[in-house]
Each structure stands twice: as structure tokens, then as C-alpha cells.
C-alpha positions in Angstrom: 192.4 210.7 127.8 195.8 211.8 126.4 197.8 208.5 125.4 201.6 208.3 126.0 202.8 208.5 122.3 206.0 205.9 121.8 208.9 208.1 119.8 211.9 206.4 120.6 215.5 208.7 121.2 215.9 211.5 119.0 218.8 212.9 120.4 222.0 212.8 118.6 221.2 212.8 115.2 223.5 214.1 111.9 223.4 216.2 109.8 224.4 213.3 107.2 221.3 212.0 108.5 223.2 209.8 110.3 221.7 208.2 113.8 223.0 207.0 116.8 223.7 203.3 116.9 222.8 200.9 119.3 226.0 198.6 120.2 226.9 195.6 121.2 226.9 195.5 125.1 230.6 194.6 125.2 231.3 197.6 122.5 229.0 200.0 124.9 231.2 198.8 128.0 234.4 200.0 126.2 233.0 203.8 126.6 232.8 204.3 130.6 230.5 207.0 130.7 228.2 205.8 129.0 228.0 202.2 130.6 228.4 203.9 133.9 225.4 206.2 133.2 223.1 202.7 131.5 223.6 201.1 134.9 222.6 203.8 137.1 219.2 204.7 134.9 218.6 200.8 134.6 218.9 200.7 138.7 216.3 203.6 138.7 214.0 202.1 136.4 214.2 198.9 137.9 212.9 200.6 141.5 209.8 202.9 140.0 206.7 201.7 141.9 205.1 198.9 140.1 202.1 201.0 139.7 203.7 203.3 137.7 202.9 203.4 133.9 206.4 203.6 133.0 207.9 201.2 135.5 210.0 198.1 135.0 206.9 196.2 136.1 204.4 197.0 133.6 206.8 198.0 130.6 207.3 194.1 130.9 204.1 193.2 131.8 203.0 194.2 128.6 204.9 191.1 127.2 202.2 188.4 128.9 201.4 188.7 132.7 199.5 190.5 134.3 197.1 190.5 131.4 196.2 194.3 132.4 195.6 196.7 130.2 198.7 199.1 129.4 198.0 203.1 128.4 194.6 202.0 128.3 194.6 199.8 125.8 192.0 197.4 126.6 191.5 193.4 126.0 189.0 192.6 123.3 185.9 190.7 124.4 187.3 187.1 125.5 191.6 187.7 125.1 191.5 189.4 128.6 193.7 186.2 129.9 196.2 187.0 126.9 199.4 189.9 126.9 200.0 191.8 124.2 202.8 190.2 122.6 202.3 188.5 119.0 203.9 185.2 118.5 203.8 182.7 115.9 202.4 185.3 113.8 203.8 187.7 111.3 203.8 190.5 113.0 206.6 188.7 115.6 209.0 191.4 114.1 207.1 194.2 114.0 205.7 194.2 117.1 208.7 193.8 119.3 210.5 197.5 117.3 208.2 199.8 119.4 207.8 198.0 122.6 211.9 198.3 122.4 211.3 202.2 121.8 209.3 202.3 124.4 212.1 200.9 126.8 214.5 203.0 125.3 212.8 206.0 125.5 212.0 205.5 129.0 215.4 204.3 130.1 216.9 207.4 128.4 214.6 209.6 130.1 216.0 208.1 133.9 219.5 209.0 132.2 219.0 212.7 131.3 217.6 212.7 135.3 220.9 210.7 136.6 223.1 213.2 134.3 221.5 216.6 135.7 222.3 215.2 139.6 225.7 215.4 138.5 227.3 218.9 140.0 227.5 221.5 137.5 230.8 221.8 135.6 232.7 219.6 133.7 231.3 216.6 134.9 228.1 216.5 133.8 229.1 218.1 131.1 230.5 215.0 129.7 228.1 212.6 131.0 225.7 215.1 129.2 227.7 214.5 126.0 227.6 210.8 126.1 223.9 210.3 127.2 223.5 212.3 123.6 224.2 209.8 121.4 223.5 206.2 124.0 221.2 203.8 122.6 219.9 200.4 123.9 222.8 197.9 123.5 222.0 194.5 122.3 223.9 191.2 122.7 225.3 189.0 119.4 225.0 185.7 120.8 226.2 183.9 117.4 228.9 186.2 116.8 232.6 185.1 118.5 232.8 186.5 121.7 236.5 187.9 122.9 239.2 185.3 123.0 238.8 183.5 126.5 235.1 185.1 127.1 231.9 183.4 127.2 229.0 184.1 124.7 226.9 184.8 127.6 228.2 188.6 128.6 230.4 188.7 132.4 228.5 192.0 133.0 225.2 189.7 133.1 225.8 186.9 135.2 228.8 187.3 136.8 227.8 189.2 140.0 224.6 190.6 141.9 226.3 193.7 142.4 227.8 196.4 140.6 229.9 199.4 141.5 228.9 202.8 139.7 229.8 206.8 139.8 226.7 208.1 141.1 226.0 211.8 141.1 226.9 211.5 145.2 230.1 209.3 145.0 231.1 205.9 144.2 228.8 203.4 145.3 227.8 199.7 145.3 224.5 199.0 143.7 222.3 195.6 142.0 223.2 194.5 139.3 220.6 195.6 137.1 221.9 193.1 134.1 221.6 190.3 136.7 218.0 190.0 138.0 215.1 191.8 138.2 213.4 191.9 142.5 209.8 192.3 142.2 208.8 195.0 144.7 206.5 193.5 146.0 206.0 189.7 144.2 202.0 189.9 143.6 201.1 186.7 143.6 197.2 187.3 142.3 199.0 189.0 139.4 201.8 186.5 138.9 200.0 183.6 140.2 202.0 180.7 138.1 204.0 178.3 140.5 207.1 178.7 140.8 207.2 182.2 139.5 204.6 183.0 142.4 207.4 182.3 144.6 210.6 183.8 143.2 211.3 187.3 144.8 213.5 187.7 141.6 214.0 186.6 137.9 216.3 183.4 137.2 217.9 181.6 135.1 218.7 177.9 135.3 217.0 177.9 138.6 219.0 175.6 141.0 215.2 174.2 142.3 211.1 175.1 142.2 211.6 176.4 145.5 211.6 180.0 146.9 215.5 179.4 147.9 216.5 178.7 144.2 219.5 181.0 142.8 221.0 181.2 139.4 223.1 178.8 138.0 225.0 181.6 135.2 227.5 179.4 134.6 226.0 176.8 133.5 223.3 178.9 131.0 226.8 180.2 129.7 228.3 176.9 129.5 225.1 175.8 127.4 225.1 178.7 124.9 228.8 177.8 124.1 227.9 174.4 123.2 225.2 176.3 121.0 226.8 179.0 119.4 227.9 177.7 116.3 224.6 176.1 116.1 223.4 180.2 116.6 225.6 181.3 113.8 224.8 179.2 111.3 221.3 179.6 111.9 221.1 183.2 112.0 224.1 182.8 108.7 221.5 180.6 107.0 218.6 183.3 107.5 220.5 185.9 105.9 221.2 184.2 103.0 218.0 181.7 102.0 215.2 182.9 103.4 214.4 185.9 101.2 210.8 185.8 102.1 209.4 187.8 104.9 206.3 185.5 106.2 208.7 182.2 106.1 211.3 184.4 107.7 209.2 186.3 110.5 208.0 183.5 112.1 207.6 180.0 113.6 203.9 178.7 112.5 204.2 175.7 110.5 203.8 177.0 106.5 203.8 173.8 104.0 205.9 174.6 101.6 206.4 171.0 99.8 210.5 170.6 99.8 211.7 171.8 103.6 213.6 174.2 103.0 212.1 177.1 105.5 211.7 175.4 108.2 213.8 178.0 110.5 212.7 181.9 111.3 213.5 184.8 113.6 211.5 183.5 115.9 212.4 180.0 115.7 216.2 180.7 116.5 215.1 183.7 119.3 213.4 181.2 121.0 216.6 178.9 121.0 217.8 181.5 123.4 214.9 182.0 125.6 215.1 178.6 126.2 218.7 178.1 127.0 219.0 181.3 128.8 215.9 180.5 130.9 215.8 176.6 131.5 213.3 176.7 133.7 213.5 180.0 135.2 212.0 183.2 133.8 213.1 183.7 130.3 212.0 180.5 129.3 208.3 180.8 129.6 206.6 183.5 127.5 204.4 185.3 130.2 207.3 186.3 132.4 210.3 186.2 130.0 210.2 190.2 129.7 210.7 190.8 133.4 214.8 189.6 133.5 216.7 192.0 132.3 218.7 190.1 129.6 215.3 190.1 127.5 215.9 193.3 126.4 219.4 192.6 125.2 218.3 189.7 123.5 215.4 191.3 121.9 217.8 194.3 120.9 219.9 191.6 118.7 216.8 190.2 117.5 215.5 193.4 116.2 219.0 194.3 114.8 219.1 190.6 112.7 215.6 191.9 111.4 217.0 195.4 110.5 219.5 193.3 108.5 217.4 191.1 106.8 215.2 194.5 106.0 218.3 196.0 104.0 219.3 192.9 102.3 215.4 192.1 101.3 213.8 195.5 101.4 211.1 194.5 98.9 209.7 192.1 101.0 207.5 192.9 104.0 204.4 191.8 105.8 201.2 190.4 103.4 197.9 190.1 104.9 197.6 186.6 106.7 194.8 185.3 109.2 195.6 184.2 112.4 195.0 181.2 114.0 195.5 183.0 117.5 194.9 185.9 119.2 196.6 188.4 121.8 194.9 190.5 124.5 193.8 192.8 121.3 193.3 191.0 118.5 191.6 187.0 117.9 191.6 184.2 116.2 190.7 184.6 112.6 191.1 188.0 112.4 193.6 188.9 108.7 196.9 191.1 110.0 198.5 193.2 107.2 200.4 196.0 107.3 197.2 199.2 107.0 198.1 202.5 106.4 200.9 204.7 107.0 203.8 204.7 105.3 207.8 204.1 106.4 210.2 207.3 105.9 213.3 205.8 104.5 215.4 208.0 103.3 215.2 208.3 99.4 218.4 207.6 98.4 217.7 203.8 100.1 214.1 203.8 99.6 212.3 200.6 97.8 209.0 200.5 96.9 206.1 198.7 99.5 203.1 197.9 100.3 201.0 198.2 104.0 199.4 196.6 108.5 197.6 195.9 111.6 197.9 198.0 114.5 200.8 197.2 117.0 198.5 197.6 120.0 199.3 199.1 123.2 202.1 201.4 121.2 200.7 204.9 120.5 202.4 206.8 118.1 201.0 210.1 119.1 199.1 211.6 122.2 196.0 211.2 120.2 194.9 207.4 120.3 196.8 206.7 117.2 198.9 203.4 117.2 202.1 202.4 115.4 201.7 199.6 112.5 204.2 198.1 110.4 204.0 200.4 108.5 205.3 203.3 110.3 207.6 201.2 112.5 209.2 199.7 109.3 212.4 201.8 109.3 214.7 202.3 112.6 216.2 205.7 112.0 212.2 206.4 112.8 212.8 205.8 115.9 215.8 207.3 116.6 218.8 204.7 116.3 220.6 202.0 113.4 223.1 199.1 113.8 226.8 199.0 112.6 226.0 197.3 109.7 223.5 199.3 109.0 225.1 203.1 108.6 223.0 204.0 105.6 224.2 207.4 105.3 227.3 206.2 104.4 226.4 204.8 101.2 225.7 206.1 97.7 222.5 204.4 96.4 220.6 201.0 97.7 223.0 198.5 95.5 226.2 200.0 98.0 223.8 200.2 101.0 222.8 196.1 100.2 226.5 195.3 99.2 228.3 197.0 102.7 225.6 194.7 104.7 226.3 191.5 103.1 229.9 192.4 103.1 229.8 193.4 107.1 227.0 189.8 108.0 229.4 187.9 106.0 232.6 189.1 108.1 230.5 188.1 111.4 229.0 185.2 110.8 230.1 184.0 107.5 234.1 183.6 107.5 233.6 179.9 109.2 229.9 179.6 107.8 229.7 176.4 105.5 230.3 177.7 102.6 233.1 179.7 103.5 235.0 176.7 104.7 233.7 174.6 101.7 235.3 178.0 99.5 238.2 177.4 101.5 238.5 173.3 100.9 239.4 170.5 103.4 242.5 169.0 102.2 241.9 165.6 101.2 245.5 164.2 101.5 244.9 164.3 105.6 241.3 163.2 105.3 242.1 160.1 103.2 245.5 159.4 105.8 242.7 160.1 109.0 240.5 158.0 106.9 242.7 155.2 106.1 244.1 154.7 110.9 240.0 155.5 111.4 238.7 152.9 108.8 241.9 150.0 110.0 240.8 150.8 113.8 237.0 150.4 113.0 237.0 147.8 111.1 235.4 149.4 108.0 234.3 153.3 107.3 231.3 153.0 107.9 231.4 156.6 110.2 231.7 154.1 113.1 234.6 155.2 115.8 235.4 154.9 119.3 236.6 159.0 119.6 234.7 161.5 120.7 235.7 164.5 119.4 233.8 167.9 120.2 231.9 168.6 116.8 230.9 172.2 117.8 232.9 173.7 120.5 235.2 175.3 118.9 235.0 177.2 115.1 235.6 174.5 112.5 239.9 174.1 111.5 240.2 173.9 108.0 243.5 173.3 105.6 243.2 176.3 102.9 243.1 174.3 99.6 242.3 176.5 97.3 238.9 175.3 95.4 240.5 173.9 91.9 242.3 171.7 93.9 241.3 168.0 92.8 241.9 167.3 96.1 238.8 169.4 97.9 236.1 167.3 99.0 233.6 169.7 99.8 232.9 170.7 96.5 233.0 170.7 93.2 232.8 173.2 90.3 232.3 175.9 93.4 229.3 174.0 94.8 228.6 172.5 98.0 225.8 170.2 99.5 224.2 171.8 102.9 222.5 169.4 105.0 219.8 170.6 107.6 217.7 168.7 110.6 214.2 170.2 110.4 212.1 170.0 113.6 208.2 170.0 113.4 206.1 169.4 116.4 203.0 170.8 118.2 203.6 174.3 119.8 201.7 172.5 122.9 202.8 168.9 122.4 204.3 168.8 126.2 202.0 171.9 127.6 205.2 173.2 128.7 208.1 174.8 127.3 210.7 172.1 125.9 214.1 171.3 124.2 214.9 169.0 120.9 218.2 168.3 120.8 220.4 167.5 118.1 223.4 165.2 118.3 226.1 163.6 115.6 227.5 161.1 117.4 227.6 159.2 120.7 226.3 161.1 123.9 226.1 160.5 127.8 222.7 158.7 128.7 221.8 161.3 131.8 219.5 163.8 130.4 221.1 166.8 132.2 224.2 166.4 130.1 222.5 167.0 127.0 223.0 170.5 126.3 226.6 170.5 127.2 227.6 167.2 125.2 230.2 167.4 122.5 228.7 165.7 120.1 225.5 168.1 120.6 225.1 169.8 117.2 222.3 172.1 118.0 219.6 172.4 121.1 216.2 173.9 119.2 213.3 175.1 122.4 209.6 175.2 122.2 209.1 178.8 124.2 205.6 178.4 125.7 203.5 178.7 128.4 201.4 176.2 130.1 197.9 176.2 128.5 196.4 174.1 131.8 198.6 175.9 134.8 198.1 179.1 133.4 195.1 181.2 132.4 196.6 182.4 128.9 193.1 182.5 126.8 195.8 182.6 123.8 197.6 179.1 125.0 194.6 177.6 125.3 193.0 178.1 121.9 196.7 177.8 119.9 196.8 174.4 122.0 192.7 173.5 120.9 193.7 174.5 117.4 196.8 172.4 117.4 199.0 174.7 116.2 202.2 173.7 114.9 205.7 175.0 114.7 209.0 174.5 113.4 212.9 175.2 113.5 216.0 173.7 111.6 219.6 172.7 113.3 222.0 173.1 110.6 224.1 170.4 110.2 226.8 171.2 107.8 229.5 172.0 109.8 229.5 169.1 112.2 229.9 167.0 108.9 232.7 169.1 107.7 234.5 168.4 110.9 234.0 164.5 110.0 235.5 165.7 107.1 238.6 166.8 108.1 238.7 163.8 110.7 238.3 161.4 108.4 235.3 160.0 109.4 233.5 160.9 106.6 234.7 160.6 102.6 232.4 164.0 101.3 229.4 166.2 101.7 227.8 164.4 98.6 224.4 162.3 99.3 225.7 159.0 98.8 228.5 159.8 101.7 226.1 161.8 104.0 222.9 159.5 104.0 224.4 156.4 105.7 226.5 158.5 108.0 223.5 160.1 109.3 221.5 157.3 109.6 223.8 155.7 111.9 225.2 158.9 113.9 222.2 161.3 113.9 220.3 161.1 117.4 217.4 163.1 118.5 215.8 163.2 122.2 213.4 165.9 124.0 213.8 167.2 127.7 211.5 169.7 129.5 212.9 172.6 131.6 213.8 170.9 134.5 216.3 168.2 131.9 213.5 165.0 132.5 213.9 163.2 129.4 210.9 162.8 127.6 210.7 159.6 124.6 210.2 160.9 121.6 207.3 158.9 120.3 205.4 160.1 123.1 205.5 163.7 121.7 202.9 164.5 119.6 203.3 165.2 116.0 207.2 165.3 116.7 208.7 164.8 113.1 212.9 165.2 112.3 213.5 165.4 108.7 216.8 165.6 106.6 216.9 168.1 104.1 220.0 169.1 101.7 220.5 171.7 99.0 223.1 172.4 96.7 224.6 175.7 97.0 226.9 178.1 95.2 229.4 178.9 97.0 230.1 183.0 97.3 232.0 184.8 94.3 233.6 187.9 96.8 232.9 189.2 100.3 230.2 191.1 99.2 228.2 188.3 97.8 226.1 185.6 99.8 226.1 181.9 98.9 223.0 180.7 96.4 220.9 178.4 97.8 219.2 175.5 95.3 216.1 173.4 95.3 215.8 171.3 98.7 215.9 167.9 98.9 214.3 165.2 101.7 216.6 162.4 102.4 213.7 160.1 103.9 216.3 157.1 104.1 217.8 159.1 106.9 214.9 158.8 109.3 212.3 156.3 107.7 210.9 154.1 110.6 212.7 155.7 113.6 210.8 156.4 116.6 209.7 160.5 115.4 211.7 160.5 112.0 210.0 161.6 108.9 208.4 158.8 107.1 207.8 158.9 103.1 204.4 160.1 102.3 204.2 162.4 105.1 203.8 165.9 104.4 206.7 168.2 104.5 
């Protein structure tokens, strides 16, 4: 039986050997014919019968429900209650670049048939001309969005309907960006309550019930809090985590000092939880079926591009598995086996090889893509802006233009670009001197409560000789970072840890929309006992553990500048944290859940000095981590000494 080989969009290439890019949704809005034609061939995908191969329905199910085989693919003997998806594992990265081809190539394939129902002449000639060179778009959720704009896009959860140039006329459609309708809602196939009762995907469901709607404006309300908590994260990934096991995913790795506690996978499930919070996207099985997964997904697959040019030596070493999927189980070792990526030469490093990324065939033949083959994007048809590798003369240019283009997104207010900068200390001694005469003492007490993270962190340009600069000294800087570490299945349910410097309002639901929130961190899982996942059940058996980090530098630089803290040194930061650094834990539905009630919850402090970056082109330099134990010793889920890191 002839297999449906996976070859993304080829369309559009260079001569240069230049691709097309994939953009950033708001970018991809700015062209109107293209964004006109994404629309009308995401309505038509979204409306093939959910029997179809190629459908909306079973592109996604492949993610986790049904648990049905896709192209044929069958479950190995007992993961028939899994999908295919690999999480916590290191092939989280990997895995996720075909199934995106697959979308893309499918999605393209409704445009070429939306373009040729256009009336011949000059019409379709131009929508013919744009469909050449569209891509998937993707959406930066830790860059800044457009002054007055939300981080969550207007085109996604704005309105249910959309108006579009179809072939016959202007017309009023779906939005496709805002929710998927299941046609029909199977309930033997999706048989999980509530999801067995929702005719479409949500987010922030207003209730369990089959009435709930949406609630967009508070998800985008949530991610605003979060952004800077996204940035630095994402910054933080770039520039210290040059390892591509620690970076690719969540599973709890040992290292003995702390310091990679984050991933990829860690910070994209940050926004699966926030984005879903209780609806769709915030359990794994049926995340794939709302539309804004792909965009997500998209981003997440461009930050891994990124991280691939910046460290293109490392890759994917064989590791066993403590889990399965519906292919592969426990135990099994997952490398990177045969095949070999076609970078171009000029850009080429040298590599090693992995394990098949089951249910994407490569070919017609049976043959599947590894990660291997799937290593380099231009493979599949399509790069990044920061990634326009035919543009540069050798790797050293290629490496220096990305670090130059992630330090102009997300570095400028980074840490150490604010610590490069200086705080002047003149106004954080005079805000020091009213907040220390109101408070009695500096002691980081006060009865304010300013927003630590809502807005990009205002800082007085001292330059860094300045005797006056408290941030650092002889161009270094102390970063300080909350790890989390806790059971994958400690509450059988997807869950939040959040993060807060600071006072906050008692009621739960306020939580992610505090000002003093520095960071909300989510547990993206399904629920082992509701659910059949085979997978859930043995990672919960096993007691798998995962991890993430809240960065909490530039909350303290703000204290800084306020005046409610003297420097970024240890003997400054310890005490300020032990008194103002909260953590609590809600599930989905914002019911407050006491930390010492979650097992194997652990919050540690870790800091690290860091050299601050010589030019635009260079990253900061991160040193050997420290644990400041004093900070949580003896609170209810703090790291105690002794315990293992």
C-alpha cells in the first residue's frame, strides 16, 4: 500500500538557494492576498470529512486522540491507548518539524485549489503569485507585540467570523483562527468529559458545560502578564543552554548545580497552558485540534531552527525512554539512525545520527523521516527571518547575523542588556532612602504595589564604568532563576506554578493576572485515571519528573530602580527573596491547590554570574550556578539542603 510521503512546500525557491519564509502571523496579515487566500484554504481544510486522511480531524488526531492509526501506521503491541506525539523525550523537537510539513503541505494544497476557482485573468494571476512563495505563519509570543496590541493576535480571538474574497464574491465565513467545530463531535472517539461535550475547541472555557464559550480576553490578558516571563525564558535558552538533550526537553536530567532546569518544551507548555486553561489546548490529547496550535507550534519550531544555527554541532544522542507513544515504548534507546541532513555546504557542520519520526513518511515507499533527514528546514521547503542563510558568506557570518537578529528581539531589555545599560544609582539610593523612612528599615518591605512585569523594564542609561551602576561590576552581572521540579502527574491533571515577587490577592482566579506575578510555569498533561492514554499511565507508574525555570532577574532589577532593593549581589538578593518570593499551584479550573500537598514539588533559587555581551552580535556568558538554599530552606515545597538538585 503506497504511503503518503510528507515533502513539505517546494514552491518558490531561489536561485541563491534562498526559500520562502514562514512569517509572523501579523507580518503575513500585512500582504492581503496572501492572508486572504490562508483563510479561505484553512476554512476548507477545516470542513474535509473527518474521515478523510488529510482532514483537519485526523491531521490533529495524530497529536493524541483518537489513538487510531494515521497512513497506516500502526500502534505497537500495548501503546494502542497512546498518539503519536513524543513528549518529555528528545525527540520533542524533531518530531513536531514534519507533522508541521504535513499541515503545510496540505493547507497549501486547498490554496493552489482556492486560487484556480479564481476567473481567469489577472486575478488569479496574482493570487497565483502569492500562493508561490506562502508558508505557515507562526506567532512570537515573547516578542513585543505592536504598540497598543495584545500578545495574543486580534485575528485569533477577536471574532467567530471573518470576511474573505472568495473565488464567487465577498463573503462572511468562520473564523478558522478562532475555533475548530467538530463535524460531527464522536464521543466514542473523543470520549474525555468535557471535551465529549464541546461542539468546538476553547480556550478559557467560561464552564464544563456544553454551553461554555471562550473567554479570549482574558487568555490575552494572562499572556500579557506572562510575556516578559516568555522572553526571558526563550532569551535565556538561546544564550545558556548550548546542549541539545537539556535544551529539547522537559524530563528531569540531574545535573548537580541547576542551571538547566528550563527547555523548549518546558516554556511551550507555558503557552498551552495559558492559552488553554481548561479548554482544549491545555490538555495534550486534544491540544492539536484548535487552530492556534499550529501557530504556536510554528514559533516553537522556528526558536529550534534558531538554536540549530547558533549550536549546529549539537544534535540528538541516543537516550532511553522512560515512556512510550502509540509506536515506540518504554525502554526502547531513541537516536538519530541513518540518513543524513542536506545543509547547504557553505553552512554545513559536521554530525552525527535517529529514530524514526513515526507516522511521517518521507517517500511513497514505507520510508519514514528521522532526525536525521528532518534536521535542516530548507528540506522541507521554508526558513525564518533570522534564518536567511543564503545571505551569508560562511557559518561564523550565518551564527553572527542570528545572534545579532535574537538579540534585537528578545535581548535589548533582556537582563543583561539592561545590566549593560546600568540603573542609575543616584535615584535608587533617593527611592531607597523615602522607601527605607516609610518602612521603617530596608528590609524589601513596602506597602506599594507596583506591576513588576507588565510593562518592559525603564532603565536610566549609565553607562557601565559608572561607579554609580548597581547591576554590575567589571561588566558582570548576577542572574537569579526560580527552578520548578515536580511530578509530571503530581495532580493527574494539567496544572500551573506560579511565581510571584511581592504581595498578591488571596482569590486564586487572580493569580495569573496579578502584578506582582513574575512568571506562571504549566504542567501540560492529560489525566492518567479519566483518560485511557497507556502512555500517562506508565509515565505516572514510573513517576516521571519534570522541570521548568521562571527567570527572575528582571523583576529584581525593577526593585532596583525602585529602590527597594540595594543590588543584584547575593548578600542583597538572598534576604529579599526570602521574604518577597511566593509560590502557589492552581489546576485548570484556578482551585488553589497547597503546595505541600503536591508531590515532589520542589522551588529552588539558583544564580550565576554572567558576562555581560561585548557587541550586538555577541550573547552574554553564562558562569557556574549557584543554589541559594537560604532562600527556600524549610518552606512548605522549597528546596531543602541535602536534597538533590
Amino acid at each position: 500500500m503506497a504511503t503518503f510521503a510528507i515533502t513539505g512546500v517546494q514552491s518558490g525557491r531561489g536561485g541563491n538557494g534562498s526559500v520562502p519564509l514562514r512569517l509572523e502571523i501579523r507580518q503575513l496579515q500585512q500582504n492581503a492576498d496572501q492572508w486572504n487566500l490562508y483563510l479561505l484554504a484553512l476554512d476548507r481544510l477545516h470542513n474535509v470529512n473527518q474521515n478523510d486522511l488529510l482532514s483537519w480531524y485526523q491531521i490533529s488526531g495524530i497529536h493524541g486522540r483518537p489513538f487510531v492509526a494515521w497512513d497506516n501506521v500502526q500502534a505497537t503491541s500495548g501503546n494502542d491507548q497512546s498518539g503519536y506525539c513524543t513528549h518529555s523525550s528528545i525527540l520533542f523537537p524533531t518530531w513536531h518539524r514534519p507533522y508541521l510539513a504535513l499541515y503545510e503541505q496540505v493547507l497549501y494544497k486547498h490554496m493552489q485549489d482556492v486560487v484556480g476557482e479564481f476567473p481567469a485573468g489577472s486575478d488569479r494571476d496574482r493570487y497565483s503569485a502569492a500562493a508561490s512563495t506562502f508558508r505557515i505563519p507562526y506567532w512570537d509570543w515573547a516578542a513585543a507585540p505592536p504598540s497598543g496590541q495584545s500578545v495574543l493576535p486580534s485575528s485569533v480571538g477577536d471574532s467567530a467570523t471573518v470576511q474573505v474574497d472568495a473565488p464567487n464574491g465577498t463573503t462572511t465565513i468562520k473564523n478558522p483562527l478562532f475555533s475548530y467545530t467538530f463535524h460531527p463531535l464522536d464521543t466514542k472517539e473523543l470520549p474525555d468529559g468535557p471535551f465529549n461535550t464541546w461542539p468546538s475547541t476553547l480556550r478559557y472555557p467560561t464552564t464544563r458545560n456544553p454551553s461554555a464559550a471562550s473567554q479570549n480576553k482574558l487568555v490575552a490578558k494572562q499572556l500579557d502578564n506572562n510575556r516578559l516571563s516568555f522572553r526571558n525564558r526563550l532569551y535565556n535558552l538561546f544564550t545558556a543552554y548550548p546542549n541539545y538533550t537539556n535544551f529539547s526537553n522537559k524530563a528531569w536530567i540531574s545535573s548537580g548545580d541547576g542551571g538547566d532546569y528550563d527547555s523548549l518544551e518546558s516554556v511551550h507548555d507555558q503557552i498551552h497552558g495559558l492559552v488553554g486553561s481548561g479548554g482544549h489546548m491545555s490538555v495534550v490529547d486534544y491540544s492539536a485540534f484548535d487552530p492556534i496550535f499550529y501557530l504556536h507550534h510554528t514559533n516553537v519550531d522556528r526558536a529550534f531552527a534558531i538554536w540549530q544555527a547558533i549550536y549546529p554541532d549539537s544534535y540528538v544522542e541516543p537516550q532511553t525512554t522512560e515512556f512510550g507513544t502509540f509506536t515506540t515504548s518504554s525502554g526502547q534507546t531513541e537516536d538519530v539512525n541513518t540518513g543524513m541532513p542536506s545543509y547547504p555546504k557553505h553552512i554545513r557542520p559536521a554530525h552525527a545520527h535517529i529514530s524514526a519520526l513515526t507516522p511521517f513518511h518521507s517517500d511513497g515507499s514505507g520510508s519514514f523521516w528521522n532526525s536525521g533527514t528532518a534536521r535542516n528546514t530548507s528540506t522541507f521547503g521554508y526558513s525564518y527571518p533570522e534564518l536567511l542563510f543564503w545571505k551569508a558568506s560562511d557559518q561564523s557570518q550565518y551564527q553572527a547575523n542570528v545572534r545579532a537578529a535574537v538579540n534585537d528581539l528578545y535581548g535589548d531589555t533582556a537582563p543583561a542588556a539592561v545590566a549593560r545599560r546600568g540603573v542609575n544609582q543616584d535615584k535608587v539610593n533617593q527611592a531607597s532612602r523615602s522607601r527605607s523612612t516609610a518602612a521603617g528599615g530596608f528590609d524589601g518591605a513596602s506597602d506599594e504595589k507596583p506591576s513588576i512585569m507588565a510593562r518592559e523594564p525603564p532603565v536610566d542609561p549609565t553607562p557601565e564604568h559608572s561607579p554609580n551602576n548597581s547591576t554590575s561590576k567589571d561588566g558582570k552581572y548576577h542572574e537569579w532563576i526560580a527552578n520548578i521540579r515536580v511530578k509530571k502527574y503530581a495532580l493527574n491533571a494539567s496544572f500551573f506554578v506560579h511565581i510571584f515577587l511581592g504581595d498578591f490577592n488571596p482569590d486564586p482566579f487572580q493569580w495569573s493576572f496579578e502584578p506582582n506575578l513574575v512568571g506562571t510555569h504549566c504542567i501540560f498533561v492529560n489525566d492518567p485515571n479519566t483518560t485511557e492514554c497507556g502512555k500517562c499511565k506508565r509515565d505516572q507508574a514510573n513517576d516521571l519528573q519534570v522541570t521548568g525555570a521562571i527567570p527572575l532577574t528582571t523583576a529584581l532589577l525593577d526593585a532596583v530602580r525602585t529602590g527597594r532593593l540595594r543590588s543584584l549581589d547575593p548578600v542583597d538578593v538572598e534576604p529579599y527573596l526570602r521574604t518577597n518570593l511566593h509560590w502557589r499551584v492552581t489546576r485548570m479550573d484556578d482551585t488553589a491547590v497547597p503546595t505541600d500537598r503536591v508531590p515532589d514539588l520542589k522551588i529552588a533559587v539558583v544564580s550565576s554570574v554572567v558576562q555581560k555581551p561585548a557587541s550586538d552580535t555577541d550573547f552574554p556568558h553564562w558562569g557556574e550556578f549557584t543554589v541559594h538554599v537560604n532562600v527556600t530552606d524549610s518552606r512548605p515545597a522549597g528546596y531543602c539542603s541535602g536534597e538533590p538538585v
